[in-house]
GUDOKOL-853514 format. One line per 4 residues: number of its first residue (from 1); their letters; for each residue x, y, z of C-alpha. Coordinates in steps of 0.2 Angstrom, whole numbers, plus 5000, padded with zeros to 4 digits. Example, Ala and Ser with C-alpha at 12.3 -4.5 7.8 and 13.67 -1.06 7.14 Angstrom:
% residues 2
1	as	5062/4978/5039  5068/4995/5036
This chain:
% residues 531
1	xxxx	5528/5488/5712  5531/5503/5703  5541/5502/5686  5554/5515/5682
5	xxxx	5565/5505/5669  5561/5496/5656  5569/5478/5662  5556/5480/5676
9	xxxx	5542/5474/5664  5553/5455/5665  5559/5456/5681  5542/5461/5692
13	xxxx	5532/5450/5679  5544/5434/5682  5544/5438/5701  5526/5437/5700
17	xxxx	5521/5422/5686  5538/5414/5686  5530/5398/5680  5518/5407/5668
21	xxxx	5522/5408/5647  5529/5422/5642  5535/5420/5626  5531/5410/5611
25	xxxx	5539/5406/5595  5543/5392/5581  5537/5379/5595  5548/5386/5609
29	xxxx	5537/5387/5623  5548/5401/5639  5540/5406/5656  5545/5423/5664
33	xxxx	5556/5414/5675  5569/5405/5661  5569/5421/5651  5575/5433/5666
37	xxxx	5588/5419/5671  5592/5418/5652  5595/5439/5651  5603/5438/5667
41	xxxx	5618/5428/5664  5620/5438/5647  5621/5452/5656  5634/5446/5667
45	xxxx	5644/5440/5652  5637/5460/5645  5648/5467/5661  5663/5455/5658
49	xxxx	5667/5460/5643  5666/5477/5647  5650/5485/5647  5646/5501/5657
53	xxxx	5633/5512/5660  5627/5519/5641  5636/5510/5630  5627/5503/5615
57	xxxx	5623/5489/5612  5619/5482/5595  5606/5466/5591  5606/5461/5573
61	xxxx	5594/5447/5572  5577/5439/5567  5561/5440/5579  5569/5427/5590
65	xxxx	5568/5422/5609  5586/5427/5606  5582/5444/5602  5571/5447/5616
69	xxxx	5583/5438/5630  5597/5450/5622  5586/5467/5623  5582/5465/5643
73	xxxx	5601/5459/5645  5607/5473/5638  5595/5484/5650  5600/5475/5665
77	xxxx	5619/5478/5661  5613/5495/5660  5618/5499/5643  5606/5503/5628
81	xxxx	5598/5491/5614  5598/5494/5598  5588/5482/5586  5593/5483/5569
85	xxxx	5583/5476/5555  5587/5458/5549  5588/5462/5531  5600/5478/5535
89	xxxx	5612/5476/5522  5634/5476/5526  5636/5494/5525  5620/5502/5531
93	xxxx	5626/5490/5546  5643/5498/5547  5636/5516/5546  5626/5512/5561
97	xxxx	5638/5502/5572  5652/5517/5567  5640/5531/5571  5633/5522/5587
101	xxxx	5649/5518/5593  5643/5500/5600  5653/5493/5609  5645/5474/5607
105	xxxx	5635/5466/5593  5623/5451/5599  5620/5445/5582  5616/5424/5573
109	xxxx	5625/5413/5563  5614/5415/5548  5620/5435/5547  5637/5430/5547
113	xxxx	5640/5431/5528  5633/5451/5530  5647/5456/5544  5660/5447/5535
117	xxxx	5666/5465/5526  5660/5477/5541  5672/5486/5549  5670/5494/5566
121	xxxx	5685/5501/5577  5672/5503/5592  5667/5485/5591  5674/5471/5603
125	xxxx	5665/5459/5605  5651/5450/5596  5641/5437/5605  5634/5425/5592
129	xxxx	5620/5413/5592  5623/5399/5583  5641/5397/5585  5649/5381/5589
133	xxxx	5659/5389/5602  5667/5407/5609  5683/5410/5597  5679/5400/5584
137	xxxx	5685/5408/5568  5681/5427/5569  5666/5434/5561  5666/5452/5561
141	xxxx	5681/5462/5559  5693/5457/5573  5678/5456/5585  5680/5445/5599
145	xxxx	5668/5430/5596  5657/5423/5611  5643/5410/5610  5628/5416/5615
149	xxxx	5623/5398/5620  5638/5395/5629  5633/5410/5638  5614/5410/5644
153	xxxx	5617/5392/5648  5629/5396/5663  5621/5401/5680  5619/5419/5682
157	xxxx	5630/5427/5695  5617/5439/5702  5630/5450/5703  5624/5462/5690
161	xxxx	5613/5477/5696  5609/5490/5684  5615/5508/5691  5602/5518/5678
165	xxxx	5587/5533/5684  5574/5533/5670  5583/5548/5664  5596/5535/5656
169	xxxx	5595/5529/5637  5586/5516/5635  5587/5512/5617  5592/5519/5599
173	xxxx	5581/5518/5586  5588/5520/5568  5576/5526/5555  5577/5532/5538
177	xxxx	5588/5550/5537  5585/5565/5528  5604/5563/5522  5600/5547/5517
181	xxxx	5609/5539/5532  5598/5534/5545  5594/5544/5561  5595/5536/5580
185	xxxx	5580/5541/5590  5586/5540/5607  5573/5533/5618  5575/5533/5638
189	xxxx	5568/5523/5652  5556/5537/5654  5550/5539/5637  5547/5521/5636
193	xxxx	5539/5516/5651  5529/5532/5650  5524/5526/5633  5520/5506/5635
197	xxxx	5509/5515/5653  5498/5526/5641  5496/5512/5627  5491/5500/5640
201	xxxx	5479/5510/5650  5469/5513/5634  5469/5495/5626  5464/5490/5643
205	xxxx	5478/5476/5642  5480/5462/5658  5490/5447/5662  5475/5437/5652
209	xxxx	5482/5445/5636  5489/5434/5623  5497/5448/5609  5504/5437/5593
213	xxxx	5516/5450/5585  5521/5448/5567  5530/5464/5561  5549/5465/5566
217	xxxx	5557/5470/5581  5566/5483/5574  5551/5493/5570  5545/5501/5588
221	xxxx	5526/5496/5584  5533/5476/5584  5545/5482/5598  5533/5487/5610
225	xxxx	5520/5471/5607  5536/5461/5617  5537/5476/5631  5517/5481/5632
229	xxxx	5514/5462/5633  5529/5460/5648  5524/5474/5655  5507/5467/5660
233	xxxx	5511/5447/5661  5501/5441/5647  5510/5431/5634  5516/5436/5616
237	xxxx	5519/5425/5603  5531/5431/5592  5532/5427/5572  5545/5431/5560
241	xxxx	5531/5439/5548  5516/5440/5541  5522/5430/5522  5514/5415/5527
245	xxxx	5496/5422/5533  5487/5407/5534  5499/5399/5547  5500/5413/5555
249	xxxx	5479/5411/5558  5481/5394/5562  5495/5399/5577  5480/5411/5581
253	xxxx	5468/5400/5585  5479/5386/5594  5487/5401/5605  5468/5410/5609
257	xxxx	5476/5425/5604  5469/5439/5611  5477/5454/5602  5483/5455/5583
261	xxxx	5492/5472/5580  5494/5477/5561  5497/5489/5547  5487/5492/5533
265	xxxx	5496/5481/5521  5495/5467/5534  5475/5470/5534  5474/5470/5517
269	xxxx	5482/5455/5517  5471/5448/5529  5455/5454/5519  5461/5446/5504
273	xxxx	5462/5428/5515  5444/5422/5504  5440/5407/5520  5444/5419/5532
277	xxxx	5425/5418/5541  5428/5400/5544  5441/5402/5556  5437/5402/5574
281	xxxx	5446/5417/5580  5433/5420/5594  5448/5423/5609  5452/5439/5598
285	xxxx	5448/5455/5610  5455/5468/5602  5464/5475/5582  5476/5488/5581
289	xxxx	5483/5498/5568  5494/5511/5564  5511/5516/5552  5498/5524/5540
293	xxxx	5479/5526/5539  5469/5511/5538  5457/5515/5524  5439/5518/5528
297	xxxx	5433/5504/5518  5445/5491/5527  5440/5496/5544  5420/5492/5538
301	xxxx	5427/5475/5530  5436/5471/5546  5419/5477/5558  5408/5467/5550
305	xxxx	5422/5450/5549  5425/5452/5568  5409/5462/5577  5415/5456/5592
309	xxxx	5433/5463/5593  5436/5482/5597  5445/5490/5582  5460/5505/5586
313	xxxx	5464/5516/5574  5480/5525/5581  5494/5536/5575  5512/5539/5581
317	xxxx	5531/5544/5578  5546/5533/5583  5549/5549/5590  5536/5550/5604
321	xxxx	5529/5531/5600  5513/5535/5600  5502/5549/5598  5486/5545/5595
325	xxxx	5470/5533/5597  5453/5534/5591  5439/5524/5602  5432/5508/5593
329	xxxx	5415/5519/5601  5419/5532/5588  5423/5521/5571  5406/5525/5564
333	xxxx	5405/5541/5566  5422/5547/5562  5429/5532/5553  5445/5544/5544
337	xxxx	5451/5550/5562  5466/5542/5568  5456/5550/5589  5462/5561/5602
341	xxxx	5480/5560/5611  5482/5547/5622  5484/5546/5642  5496/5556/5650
345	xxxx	5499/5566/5633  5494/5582/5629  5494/5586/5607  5491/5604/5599
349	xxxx	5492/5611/5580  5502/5626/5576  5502/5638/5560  5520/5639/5552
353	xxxx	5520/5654/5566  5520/5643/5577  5503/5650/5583  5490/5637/5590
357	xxxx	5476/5636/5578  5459/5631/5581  5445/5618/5572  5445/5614/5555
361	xxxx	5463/5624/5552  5476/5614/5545  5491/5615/5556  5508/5604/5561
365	xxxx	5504/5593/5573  5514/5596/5592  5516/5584/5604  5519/5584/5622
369	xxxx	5524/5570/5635  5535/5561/5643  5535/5550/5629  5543/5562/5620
373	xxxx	5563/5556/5614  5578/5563/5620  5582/5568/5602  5593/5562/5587
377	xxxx	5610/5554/5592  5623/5565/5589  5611/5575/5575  5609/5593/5585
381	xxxx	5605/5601/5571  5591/5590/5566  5585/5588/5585  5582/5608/5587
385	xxxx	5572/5608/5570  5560/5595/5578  5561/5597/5596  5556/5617/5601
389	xxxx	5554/5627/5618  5536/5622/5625  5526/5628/5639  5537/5633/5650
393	xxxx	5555/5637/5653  5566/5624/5648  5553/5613/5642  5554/5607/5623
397	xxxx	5539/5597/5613  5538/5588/5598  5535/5597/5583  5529/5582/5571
401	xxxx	5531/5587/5553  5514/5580/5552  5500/5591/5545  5483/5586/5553
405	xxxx	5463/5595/5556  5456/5596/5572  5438/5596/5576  5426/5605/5591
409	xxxx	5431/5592/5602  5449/5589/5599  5450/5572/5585  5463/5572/5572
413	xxxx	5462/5571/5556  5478/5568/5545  5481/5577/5531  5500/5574/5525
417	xxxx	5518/5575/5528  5522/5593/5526  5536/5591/5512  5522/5577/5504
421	xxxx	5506/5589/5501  5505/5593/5481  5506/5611/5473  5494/5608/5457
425	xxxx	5486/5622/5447  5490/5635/5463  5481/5623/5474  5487/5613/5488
429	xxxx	5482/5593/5485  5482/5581/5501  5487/5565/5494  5478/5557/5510
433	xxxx	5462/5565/5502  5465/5557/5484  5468/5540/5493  5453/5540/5505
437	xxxx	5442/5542/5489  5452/5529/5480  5449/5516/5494  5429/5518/5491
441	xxxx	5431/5511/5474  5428/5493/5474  5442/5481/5469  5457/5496/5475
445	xxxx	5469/5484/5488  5481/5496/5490  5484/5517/5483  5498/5528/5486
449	xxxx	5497/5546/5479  5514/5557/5473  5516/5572/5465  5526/5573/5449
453	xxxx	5535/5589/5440  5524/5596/5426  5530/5610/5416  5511/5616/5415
457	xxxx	5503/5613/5432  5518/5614/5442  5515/5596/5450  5504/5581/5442
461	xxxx	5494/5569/5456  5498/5554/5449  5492/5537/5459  5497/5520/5459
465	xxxx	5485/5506/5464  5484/5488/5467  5470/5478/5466  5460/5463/5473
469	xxxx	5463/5448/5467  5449/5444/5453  5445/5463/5450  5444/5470/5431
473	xxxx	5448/5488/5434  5456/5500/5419  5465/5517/5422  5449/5523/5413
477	xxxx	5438/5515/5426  5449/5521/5442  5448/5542/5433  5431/5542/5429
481	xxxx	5427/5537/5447  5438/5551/5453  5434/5563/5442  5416/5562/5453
485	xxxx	5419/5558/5470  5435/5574/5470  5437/5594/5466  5444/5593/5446
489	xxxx	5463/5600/5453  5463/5585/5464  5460/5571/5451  5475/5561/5446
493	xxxx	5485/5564/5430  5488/5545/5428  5485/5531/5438  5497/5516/5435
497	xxxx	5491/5498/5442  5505/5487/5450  5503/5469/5454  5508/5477/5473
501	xxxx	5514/5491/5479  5532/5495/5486  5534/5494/5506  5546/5498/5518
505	xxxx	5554/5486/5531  5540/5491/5542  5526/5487/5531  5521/5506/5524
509	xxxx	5519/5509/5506  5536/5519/5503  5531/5532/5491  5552/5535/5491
513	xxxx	5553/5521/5480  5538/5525/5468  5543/5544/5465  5560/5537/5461
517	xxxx	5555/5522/5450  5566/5510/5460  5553/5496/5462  5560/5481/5450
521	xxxx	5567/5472/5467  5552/5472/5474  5542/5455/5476  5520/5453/5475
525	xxxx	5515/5452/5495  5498/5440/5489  5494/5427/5504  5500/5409/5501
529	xxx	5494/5392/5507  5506/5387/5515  5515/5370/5504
């Protein structure tokens, strides 16, 4: 059966393991079969109120069975998903559901309290887990309120049959803006399944899979653990995060999980567990990481904890999804290479010319695929700048912003965003190249390298660190072991040690916040037992 839209990875899957799990989460336990009837009568209820063909459709909630029902519903009514991030805040949330235009937000109870002062002409109805009843005292902004449970309990009508092509938007991702409002990334059927086709191919995925996926559903990398792991018939079990790491081990090991995507924030995390080589994690096939380079000493750490289980170092772009995968084959002999571009992809680097450069030359990273978005919603200007005419006529690839190398047989090798590479002393500093030497120093958990004015020099490198727990490090200590392992313009000015280091909702560092000193909010991610 071939799959074209992206509702096809529940619907072939329930036609084929209807009695199988596909979905795990907080002790709720859903085959393929209840979860399609589950999206099918939402979408019905999707159609009632209104919903056509490309309409938006917002889903403001936790990782929840909710939230994937409410995705695939949204798909078969034949309108577009749009997760936004749990911890989005009431007018962040209105600039998205005004700039999308949504027509229907499917959102819980316990975000109530958020929606009470956003304001949306475009917005209907709202469909509300949690809620007593449909029209119960109104939630957001005039909004028509529905029950979600009311809703997927009644029998589907069947009734529903999605009139998309896979040229049709799929979803919007919003991500962080250049403005300071966030961008939609629109996604189609095509980019998507185009995308989930390649990542599965080289993770060599099957039904046997079971993916446990702990970053949010908001951020594509979390996103795509729920569609990969439909996509294929295997069963994802699905947390609300990593904070509580040791539970989320033990839900490991009583699920047989088989695949355990990360960041390097969750790794570290993981490294710091100190009776992590006691657990019984055996079922694990396969680790991946991307959102930012997993440090070369990590990736040792991790080899010798799990020797069995392949590690994949992989880069990508909400833009595209993914570019990139190095081969566990290749970890040993190019350890700081996030590999080659993936199936079906074809990836080149260009001079600021635009000219293809060849090994060793630093150049922007191009990428070219199906995979590759439609563009920004409603952001031509910014669209042009990033998606340029390709090989042929008509044709338009992805120019990434991304500085990389490339070697003699075609590995990437990142150097820096191209608006985050430091002018010092007339030389250009890769703060990639200042924290690879910084992860070599025993004790560093986490580094993060900005440049900051100097009257002198022009820019200072300064870094910030975290350490393990237990570790003695000084300033002094951390500057005299850069001042031999780097080239003199590329030592740190300062170093300042944090107790952690500032993330994004996605689990990168956000070197946003430590340039602009806004970090008093942010809270130490150390691993708890759980109480």
């Amino acid at each position: 059966m071939r799959q074209t839209l992206v509702q096809h990875f529940l619907e072939q899957s329930a036609e084929k393991f209807p009695e199988k799990v596909a979905l795990v989460h907080q002790g709720q336990r859903l085959t393929y079969a209840a979860i399609n009837r589950q999206a099918q009568a939402l979408a019905d209820a999707l159609c009632g109120v209104g919903v056509v063909r490309g309409d938006r459709i917002a889903i403001f909630m936790d990782n929840s069975v909710e939230a994937v029902v409410s995705l695939f519903a949204a798909l078969k009514a034949g309108a577009a998903f749009m997760i936004v991030n749990p911890t989005t805040k009431a007018e962040k949330l209105e600039y998205i559901l005004m700039n999308s235009r949504a027509k229907v937000m499917i959102t819980q109870s316990a975000r109530r309290a958020v929606g009470a002062g956003v304001s949306s002409p475009h917005l209907e109805t709202v469909i509300m887990a949690g809620a007593k009843r449909s029209g119960e005292a109104p939630a957001f902004a005039s909004a028509n309120l529905l029950s979600y449970e009311e809703i997927v309990a009644q029998t589907p009508s069947r009734s529903v049959q999605c009139p998309c092509i896979d040229l049709d938007l799929a979803g919007v991702i919003y991500t962080s803006g250049s403005t300071g409002n966030p961008k939609g990334v629109m996604l189609s059927h095509l980019n998507m399944v185009s995308a989930a086709d390649s990542i599965t191919t080289y993770l060599e995925n099957t039904s046997d899979d079971v993916i446990i996926n702990v970053l949010p559903l908001a951020f594509d990398y979390g996103l795509y653990q729920v569609l990969m792991g439909f996509k294929i018939g295997g069963t994802v079990v699905l947390e609300k995060s990593f904070a509580f790491p040791y539970q989320v081990v033990e839900v490991m090991i009583k699920e047989k999980v088989t695949g355990f995507p990360g960041v390097p924030t969750i790794f570290a995390i993981l490294l710091g567990l100190k009776d992590l080589p006691k657990w019984d994690l055996s079922s694990l096939r396969y680790m991946t990481n991307t959102a930012a380079a997993l440090p070369a000493s990590h990736i040792r750490r991790l080899r010798e904890l799990f020797p069995a289980v392949r590690l994949y170092s992989m880069y990508g772009l909400t833009e595209c999804k993914r570019v990139s995968y190095l081969p566990p084959r290749e970890l040993d002999s190019r350890p700081n290479s996030v590999g080659r571009g993936m199936p079906n992809e074809e990836v080149y680097l260009v001079d600021e010319e635009g000219k293809h450069v060849g090994p060793g030359v630093v150049g922007e990273l191009v990428v070219r695929g199906a995979n590759v978005m439609i563009g920004y919603w409603e952001l031509p200007g910014e669209t042009a700048a990033c998606l340029k005419p390709g090989k042929y006529p008509g044709e338009r690839v992805l120019y990434s912003g991304d500085l990389f190398k490339m070697d003699e047989e075609g590995f990437l090798y990142f150097v820096a965003r191209k608006d985050d590479i430091i002018k010092s002393r007339g030389e250009k500093v890769s703060p990639k190249e200042v924290e690879n030497a910084l992860y070599g120093l025993e004790g560093i958990l986490e580094a993060a390298v900005i440049g900051v004015p100097d009257e002198i020099i022009g820019e200072a490198v300064k870094a910030f660190v975290a350490l393990e727990t237990g570790a003695a490090l000084t300033e002094n200590d951390i500057l005299r072991y850069c001042a031999a392992h780097l080239e003199n313009f590329m030592i740190p000015k300062s170093v300042e040690i944090m107790k952690a280091l500032p993330k994004t909702s996605t689990g990168k560092i956000s070197k946003k916040e430590l340039k602009s000193g806004d970090m008093v909010h942010y809270e130490n991610l150390r691993p708890v037992h759980p109480s």
